[in-house]
C-alpha positions as CSV (number, residue, x, y, z in Angstrom):
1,X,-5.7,1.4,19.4
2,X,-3.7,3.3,21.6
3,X,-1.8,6.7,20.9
4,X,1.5,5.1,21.3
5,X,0.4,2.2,18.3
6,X,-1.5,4.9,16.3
7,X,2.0,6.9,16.5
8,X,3.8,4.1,15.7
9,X,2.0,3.1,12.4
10,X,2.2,7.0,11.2
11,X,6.1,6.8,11.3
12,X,5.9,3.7,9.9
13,X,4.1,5.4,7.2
14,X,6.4,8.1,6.8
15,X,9.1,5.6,6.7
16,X,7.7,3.6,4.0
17,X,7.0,6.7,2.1
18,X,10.5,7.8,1.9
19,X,11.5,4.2,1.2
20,X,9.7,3.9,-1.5
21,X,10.9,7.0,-2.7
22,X,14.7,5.9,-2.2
23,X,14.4,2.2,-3.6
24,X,12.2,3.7,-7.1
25,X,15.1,6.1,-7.7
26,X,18.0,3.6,-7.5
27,X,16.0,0.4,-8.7
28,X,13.4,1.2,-10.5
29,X,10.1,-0.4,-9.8
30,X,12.1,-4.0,-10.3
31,X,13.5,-3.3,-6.9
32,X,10.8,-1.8,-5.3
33,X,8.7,-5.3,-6.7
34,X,11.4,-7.9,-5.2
35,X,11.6,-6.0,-1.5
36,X,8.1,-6.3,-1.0
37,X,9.0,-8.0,2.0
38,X,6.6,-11.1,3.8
39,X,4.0,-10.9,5.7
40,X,4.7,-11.5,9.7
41,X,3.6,-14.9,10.8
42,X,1.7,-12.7,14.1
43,X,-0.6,-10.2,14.2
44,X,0.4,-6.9,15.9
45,X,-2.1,-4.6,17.3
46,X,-3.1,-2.5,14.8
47,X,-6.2,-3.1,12.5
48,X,-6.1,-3.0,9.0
49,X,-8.3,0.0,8.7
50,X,-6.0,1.7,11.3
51,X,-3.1,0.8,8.7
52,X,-4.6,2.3,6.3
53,X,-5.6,5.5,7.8
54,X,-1.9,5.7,9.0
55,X,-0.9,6.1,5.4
56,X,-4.1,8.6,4.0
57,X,-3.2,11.0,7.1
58,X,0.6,10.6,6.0
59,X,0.5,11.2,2.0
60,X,-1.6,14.1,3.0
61,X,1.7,15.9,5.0
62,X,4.0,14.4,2.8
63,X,5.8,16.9,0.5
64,X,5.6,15.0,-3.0
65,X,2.4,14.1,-4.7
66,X,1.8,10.5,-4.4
67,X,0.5,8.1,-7.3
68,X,-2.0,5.2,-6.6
69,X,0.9,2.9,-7.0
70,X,3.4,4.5,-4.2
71,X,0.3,4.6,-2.2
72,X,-0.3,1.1,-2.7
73,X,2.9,-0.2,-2.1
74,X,3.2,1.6,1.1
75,X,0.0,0.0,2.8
76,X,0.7,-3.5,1.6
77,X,4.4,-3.0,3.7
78,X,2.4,-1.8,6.8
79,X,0.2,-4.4,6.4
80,X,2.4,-7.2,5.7
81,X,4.2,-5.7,8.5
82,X,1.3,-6.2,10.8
83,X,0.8,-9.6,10.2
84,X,-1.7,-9.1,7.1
85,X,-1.7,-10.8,3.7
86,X,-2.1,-7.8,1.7
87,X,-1.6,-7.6,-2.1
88,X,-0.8,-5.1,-4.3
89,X,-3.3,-5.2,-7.5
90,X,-2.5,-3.4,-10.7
91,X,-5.2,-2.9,-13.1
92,X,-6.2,-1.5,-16.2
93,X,-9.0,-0.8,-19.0
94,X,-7.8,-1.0,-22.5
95,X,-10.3,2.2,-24.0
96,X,-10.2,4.3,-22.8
97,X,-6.9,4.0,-21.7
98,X,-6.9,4.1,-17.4
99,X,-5.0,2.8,-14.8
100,X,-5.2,2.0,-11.0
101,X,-3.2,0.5,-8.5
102,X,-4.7,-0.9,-5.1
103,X,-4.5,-3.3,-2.1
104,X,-6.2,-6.3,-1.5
105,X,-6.7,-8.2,2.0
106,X,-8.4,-11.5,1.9
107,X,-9.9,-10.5,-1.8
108,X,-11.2,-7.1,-0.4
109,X,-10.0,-3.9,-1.5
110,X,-8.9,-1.7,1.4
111,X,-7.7,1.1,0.5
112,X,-9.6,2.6,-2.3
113,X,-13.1,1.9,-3.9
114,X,-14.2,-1.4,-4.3
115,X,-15.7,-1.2,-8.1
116,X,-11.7,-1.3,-9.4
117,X,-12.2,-4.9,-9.0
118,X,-15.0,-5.1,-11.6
119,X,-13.7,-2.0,-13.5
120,X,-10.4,-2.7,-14.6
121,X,-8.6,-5.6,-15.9
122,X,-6.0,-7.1,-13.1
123,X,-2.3,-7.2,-14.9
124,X,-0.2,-7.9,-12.2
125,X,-0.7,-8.8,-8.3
126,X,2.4,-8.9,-6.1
């Protein structure tokens, strides 16, 4: 990927970020859910791992600490952005008590560790 692409997905990022932000304040996560937006029928350039690292290298500068959720939300966008069917995953495990959000491409989980998927119990997928 080329600097110009790799700059281009870490605005995105920060864009996304403060979106997120903006829409949960107003909405609530109802509104965040139903402006998901679709995934673009073609591919841009970047990768999904390049997506993804667009938004670790972000949260790190960004001046709020993020949830798993907000994080989650904002890589499906960039994804879906680039052409990618990515899906946010919500989980859960009854006792104790823990929750996780994460993102899913093509049943894979991208950006976090894989044994959520066997861990936790999915309750929603959007």
């Amino acid at each position: 990927m080329t600097g110009r692409g790799r700059a281009r997905l870490l605005g995105r990022a920060l864009w996304e970020l403060v979106r997120y932000d903006a829409l949960s304040r107003c909405c609530g996560f109802p509104g965040v859910r139903r402006r998901m937006g679709a995934v673009r029928k073609s591919r841009g350039t970047a990768t999904v791992a390049a997506a993804v690292d667009a938004v670790a290298c972000m949260t790190s500068f960004y001046w709020k600490p993020l949830l798993c959720l907000q994080r989650s939300v904002v890589t499906a966008r960039l994804l879906r952005a680039e052409g990618f069917q990515a899906d946010v995953v919500i989980g859960c495990r009854a006792r104790p008590f823990y929750s996780h959000a994460w993102v899913e491409v093509d049943g894979r989980v991208v950006n976090d560790s894989p044994a959520y998927q066997t861990k936790l119990q999915p309750l929603d997928r959007f």
